[in-house]
C-alpha positions as CSV (number, residue, x, y, z in Angstrom):
1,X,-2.4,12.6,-0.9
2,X,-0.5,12.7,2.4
3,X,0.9,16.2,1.3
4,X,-2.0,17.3,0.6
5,X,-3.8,16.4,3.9
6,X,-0.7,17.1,5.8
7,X,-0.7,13.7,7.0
8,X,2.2,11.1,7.6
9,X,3.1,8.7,4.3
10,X,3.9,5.2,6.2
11,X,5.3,2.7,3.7
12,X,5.4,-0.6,4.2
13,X,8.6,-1.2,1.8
14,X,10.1,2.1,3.4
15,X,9.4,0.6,6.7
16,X,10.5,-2.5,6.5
17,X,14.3,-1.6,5.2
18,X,14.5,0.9,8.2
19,X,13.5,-1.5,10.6
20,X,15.8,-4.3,9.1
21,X,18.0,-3.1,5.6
22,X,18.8,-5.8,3.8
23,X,16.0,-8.2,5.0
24,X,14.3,-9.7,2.4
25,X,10.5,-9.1,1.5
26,X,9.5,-12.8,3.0
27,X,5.7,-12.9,4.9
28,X,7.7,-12.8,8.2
29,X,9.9,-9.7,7.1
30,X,6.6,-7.8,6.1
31,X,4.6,-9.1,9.2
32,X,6.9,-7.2,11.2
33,X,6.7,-4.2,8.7
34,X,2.8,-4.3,9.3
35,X,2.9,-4.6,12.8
36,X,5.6,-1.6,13.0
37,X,2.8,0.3,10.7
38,X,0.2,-0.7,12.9
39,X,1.8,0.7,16.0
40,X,2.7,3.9,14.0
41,X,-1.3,4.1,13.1
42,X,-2.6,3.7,16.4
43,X,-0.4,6.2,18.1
44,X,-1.3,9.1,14.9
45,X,-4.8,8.4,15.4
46,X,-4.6,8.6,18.8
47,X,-3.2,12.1,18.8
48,X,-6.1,13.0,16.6
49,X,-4.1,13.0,13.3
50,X,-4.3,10.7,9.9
51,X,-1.9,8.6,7.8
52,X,-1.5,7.7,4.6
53,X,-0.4,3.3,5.0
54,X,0.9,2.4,1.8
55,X,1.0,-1.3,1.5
56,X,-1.0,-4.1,-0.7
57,X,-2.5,-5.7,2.8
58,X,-3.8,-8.6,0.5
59,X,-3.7,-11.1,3.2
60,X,-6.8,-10.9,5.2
61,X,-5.5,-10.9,9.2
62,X,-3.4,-8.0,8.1
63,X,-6.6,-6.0,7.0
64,X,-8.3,-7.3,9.7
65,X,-5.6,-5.8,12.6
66,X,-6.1,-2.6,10.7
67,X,-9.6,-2.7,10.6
68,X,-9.8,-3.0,14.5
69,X,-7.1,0.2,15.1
70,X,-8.4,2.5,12.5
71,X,-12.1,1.0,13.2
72,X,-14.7,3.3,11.4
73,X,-11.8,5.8,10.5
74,X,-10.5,3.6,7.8
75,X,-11.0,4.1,4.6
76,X,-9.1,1.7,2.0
77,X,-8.3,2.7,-1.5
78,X,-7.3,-0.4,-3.8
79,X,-5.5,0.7,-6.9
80,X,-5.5,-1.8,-9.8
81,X,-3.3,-2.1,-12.7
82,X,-2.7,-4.3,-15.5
83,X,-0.4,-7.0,-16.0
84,X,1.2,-4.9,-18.9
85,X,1.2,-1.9,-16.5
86,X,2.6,-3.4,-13.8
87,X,5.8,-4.4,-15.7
88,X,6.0,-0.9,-17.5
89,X,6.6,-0.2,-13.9
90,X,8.8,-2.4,-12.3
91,X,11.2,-1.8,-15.7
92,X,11.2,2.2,-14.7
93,X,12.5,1.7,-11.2
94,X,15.3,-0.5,-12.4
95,X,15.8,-4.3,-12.2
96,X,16.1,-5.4,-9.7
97,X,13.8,-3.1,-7.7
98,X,16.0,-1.6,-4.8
99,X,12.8,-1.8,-2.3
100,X,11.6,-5.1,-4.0
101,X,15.0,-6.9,-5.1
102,X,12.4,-10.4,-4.8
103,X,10.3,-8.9,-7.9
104,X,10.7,-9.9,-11.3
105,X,8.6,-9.4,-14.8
106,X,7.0,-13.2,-13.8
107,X,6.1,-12.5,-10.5
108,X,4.8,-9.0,-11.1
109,X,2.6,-11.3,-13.2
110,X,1.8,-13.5,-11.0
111,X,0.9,-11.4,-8.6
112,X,-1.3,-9.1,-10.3
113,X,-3.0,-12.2,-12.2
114,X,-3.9,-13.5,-7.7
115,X,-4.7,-10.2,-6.1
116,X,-7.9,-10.2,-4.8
117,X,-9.7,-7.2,-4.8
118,X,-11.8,-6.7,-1.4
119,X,-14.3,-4.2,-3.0
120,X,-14.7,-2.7,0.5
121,X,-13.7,1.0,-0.4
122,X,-12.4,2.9,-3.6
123,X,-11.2,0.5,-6.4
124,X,-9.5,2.9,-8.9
125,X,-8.2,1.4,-12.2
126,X,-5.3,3.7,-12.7
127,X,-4.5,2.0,-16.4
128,X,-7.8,4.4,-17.5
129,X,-7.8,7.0,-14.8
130,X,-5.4,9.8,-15.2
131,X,-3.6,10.4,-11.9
132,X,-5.1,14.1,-11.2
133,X,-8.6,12.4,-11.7
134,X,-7.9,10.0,-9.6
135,X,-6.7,12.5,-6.6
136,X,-9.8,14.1,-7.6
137,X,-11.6,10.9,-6.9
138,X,-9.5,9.9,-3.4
139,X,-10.7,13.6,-2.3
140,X,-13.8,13.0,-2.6
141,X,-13.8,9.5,-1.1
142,X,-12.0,10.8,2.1
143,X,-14.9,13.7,2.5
């Protein structure tokens, strides 16, 4: 999507290793990626542009801080998965994950089992959802 709108692609796992390789992915080691994301945000909306911020944000002050920079500009896409999915996944980048060395098969489990799910944009269940359809359906979403 950020190809296609010509946008920047900011990553919180990419960001995070650039800003400190070989942290860990502990809160405080992703607080700082957030807040390095934020920053990056601001300024691109600033200049008039968009960005693509690819992160979970499933605690709730870290969707809050990006509520109150993008403000009525943001518009968040969840994407679930199953648990079954979710491991098919984590196996095809390798174990351990090279941007995720803290993930195994029981905590991509876990996590999917506790996510919650803000219902506050486009939920997209990419288990049924074939990946051009769901483009199609971001597109359309972002106007």
């Amino acid at each position: 999507m950020a190809r296609r709108r010509g946008w920047p692609h900011l990553s919180m796992d990419a960001t995070r290793q650039r800003l400190m390789p070989g942290a860990s992915h502990a809160r405080s080691d992703r607080a700082v990626a957030y807040r390095a994301m934020l920053f990056a945000a601001e300024l691109l909306l600033t200049a008039g542009s968009g960005a693509i911020l690819d992160a979970p944000y499933g605690h709730a002050e870290d969707r809050a801080d990006l509520a109150r920079v993008a403000q009525s500009r943001l518009k968040l896409i969840e994407c679930r998965v199953s648990e079954r999915v979710a491991v098919e996944r984590l196996r095809a980048r390798g174990i351990p994950d090279p941007a995720r060395p803290d993930l195994t098969e029981e905590r991509v489990v876990r996590l999917n089992r506790e996510y919650l799910y803000t219902g506050d944009g486009l939920l997209l269940d990419t288990d049924q959802c074939p990946f051009e359809e769901c483009l199609a359906r971001i597109e359309r979403y972002l106007g």
